[in-house]
VMD Tcl script that builds the backbone (N, CA, C; Angstrom):
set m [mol new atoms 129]
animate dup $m
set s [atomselect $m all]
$s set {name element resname resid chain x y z} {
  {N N UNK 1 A -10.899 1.422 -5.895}
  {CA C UNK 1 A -11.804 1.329 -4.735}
  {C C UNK 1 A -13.088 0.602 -5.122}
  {N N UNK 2 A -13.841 0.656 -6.262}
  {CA C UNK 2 A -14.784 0.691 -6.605}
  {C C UNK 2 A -14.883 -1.123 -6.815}
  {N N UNK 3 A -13.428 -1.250 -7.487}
  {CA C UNK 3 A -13.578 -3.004 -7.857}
  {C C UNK 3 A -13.455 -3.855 -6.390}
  {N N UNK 4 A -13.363 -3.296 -5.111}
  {CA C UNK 4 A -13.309 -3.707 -3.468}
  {C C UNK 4 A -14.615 -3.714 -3.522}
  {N N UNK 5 A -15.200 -3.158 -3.950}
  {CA C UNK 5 A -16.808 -3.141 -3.198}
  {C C UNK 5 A -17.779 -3.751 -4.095}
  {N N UNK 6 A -17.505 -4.171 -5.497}
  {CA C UNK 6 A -17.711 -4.946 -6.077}
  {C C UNK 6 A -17.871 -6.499 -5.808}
  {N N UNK 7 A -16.413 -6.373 -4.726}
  {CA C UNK 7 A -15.974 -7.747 -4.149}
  {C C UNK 7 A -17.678 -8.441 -3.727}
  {N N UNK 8 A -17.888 -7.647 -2.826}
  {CA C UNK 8 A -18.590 -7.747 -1.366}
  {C C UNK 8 A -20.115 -7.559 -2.133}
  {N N UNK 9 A -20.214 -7.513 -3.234}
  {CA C UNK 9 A -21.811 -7.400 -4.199}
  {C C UNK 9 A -22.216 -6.101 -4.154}
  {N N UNK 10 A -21.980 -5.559 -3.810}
  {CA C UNK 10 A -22.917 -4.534 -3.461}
  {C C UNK 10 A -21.794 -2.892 -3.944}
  {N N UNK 11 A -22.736 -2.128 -5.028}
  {CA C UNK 11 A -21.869 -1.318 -4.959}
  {C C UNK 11 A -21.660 0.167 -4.395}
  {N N UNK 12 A -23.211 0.376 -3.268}
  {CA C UNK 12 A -23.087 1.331 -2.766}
  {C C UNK 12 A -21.930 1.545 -1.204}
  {N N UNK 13 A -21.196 2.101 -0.775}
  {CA C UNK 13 A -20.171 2.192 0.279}
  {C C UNK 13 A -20.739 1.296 1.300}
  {N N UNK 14 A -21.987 2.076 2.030}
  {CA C UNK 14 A -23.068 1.701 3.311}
  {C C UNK 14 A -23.562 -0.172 3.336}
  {N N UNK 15 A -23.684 -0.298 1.992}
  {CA C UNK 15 A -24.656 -1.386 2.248}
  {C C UNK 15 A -23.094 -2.753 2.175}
  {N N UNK 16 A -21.853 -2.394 1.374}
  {CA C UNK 16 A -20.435 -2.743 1.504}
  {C C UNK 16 A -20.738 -3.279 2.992}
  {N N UNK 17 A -20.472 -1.391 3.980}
  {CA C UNK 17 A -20.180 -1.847 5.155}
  {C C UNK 17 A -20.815 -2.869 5.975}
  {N N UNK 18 A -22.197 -2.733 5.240}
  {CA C UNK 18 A -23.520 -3.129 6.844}
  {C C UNK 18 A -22.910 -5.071 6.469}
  {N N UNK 19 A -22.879 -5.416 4.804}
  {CA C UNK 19 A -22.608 -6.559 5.201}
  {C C UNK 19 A -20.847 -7.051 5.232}
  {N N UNK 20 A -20.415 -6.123 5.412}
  {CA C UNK 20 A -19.101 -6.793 5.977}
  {C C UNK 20 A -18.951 -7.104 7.696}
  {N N UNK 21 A -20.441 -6.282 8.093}
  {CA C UNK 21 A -20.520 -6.325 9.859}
  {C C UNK 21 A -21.172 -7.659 10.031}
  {N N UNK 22 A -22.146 -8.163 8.867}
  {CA C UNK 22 A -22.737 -9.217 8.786}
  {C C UNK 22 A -21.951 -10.382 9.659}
  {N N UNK 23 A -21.893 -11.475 10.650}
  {CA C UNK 23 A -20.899 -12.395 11.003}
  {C C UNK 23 A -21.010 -13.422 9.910}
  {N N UNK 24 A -22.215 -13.744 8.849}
  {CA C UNK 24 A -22.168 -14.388 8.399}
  {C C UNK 24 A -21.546 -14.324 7.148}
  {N N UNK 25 A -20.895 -13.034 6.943}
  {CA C UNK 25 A -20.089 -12.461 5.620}
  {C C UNK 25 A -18.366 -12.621 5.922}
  {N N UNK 26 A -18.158 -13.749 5.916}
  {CA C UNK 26 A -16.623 -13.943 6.376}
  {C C UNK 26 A -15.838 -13.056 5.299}
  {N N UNK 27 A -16.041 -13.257 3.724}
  {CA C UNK 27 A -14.972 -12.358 2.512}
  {C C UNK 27 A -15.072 -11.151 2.441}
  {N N UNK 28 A -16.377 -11.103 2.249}
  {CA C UNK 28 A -16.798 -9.684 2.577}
  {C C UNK 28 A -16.519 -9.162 3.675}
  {N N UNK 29 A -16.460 -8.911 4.696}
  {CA C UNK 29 A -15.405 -8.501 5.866}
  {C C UNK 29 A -14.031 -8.339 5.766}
  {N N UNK 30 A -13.048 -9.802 5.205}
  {CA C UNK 30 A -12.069 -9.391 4.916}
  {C C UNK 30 A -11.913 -8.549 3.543}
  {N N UNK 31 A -12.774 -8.245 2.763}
  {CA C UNK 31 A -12.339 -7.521 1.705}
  {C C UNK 31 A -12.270 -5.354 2.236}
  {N N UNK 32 A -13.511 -5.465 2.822}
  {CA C UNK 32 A -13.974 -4.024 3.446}
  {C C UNK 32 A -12.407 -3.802 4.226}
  {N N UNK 33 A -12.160 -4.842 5.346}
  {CA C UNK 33 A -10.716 -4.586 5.884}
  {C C UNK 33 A -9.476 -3.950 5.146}
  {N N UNK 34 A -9.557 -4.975 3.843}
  {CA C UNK 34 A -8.199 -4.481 3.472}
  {C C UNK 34 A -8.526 -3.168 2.711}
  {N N UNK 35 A -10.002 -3.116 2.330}
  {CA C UNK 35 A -10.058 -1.306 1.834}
  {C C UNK 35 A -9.733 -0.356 2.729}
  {N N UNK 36 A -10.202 -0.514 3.857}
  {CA C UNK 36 A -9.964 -0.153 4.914}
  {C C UNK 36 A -8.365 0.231 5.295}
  {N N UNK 37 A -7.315 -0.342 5.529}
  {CA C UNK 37 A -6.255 -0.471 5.770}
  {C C UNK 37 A -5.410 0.131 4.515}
  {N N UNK 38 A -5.941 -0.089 3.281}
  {CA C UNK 38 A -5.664 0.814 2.596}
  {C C UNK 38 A -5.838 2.042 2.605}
  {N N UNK 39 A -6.922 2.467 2.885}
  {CA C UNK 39 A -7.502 3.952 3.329}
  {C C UNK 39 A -6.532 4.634 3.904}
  {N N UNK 40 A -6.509 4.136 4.870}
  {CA C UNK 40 A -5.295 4.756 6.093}
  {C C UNK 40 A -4.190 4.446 6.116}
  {N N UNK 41 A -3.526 3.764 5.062}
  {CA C UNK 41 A -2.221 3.690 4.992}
  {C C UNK 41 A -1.857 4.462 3.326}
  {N N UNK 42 A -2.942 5.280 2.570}
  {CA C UNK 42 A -3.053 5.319 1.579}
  {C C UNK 42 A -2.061 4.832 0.562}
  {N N UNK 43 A -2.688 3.341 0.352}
  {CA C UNK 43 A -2.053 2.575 -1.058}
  {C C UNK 43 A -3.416 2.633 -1.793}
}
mol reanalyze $m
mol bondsrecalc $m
mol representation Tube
mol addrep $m
């Protein structure tokens, strides 16, 4: 989980999310997603 949020710079959860909401954070968005989708499909 930890190396996903790494992705996105940032390694607290919150600040992950706020810029994956960013529009100007296209990877970062798709990276939060696929944590995301992992979450709930737990892989």
């Amino acid at each position: 989980v930890s190396q996903l949020f790494t992705l996105c710079g940032e390694d607290d959860v919150s600040l992950c999310y706020n810029k994956s909401n960013n529009p100007n954070a296209g990877t970062e968005k798709t990276y939060f997603l696929i944590f995301e989708l992992g979450n709930h499909l737990n892989f």
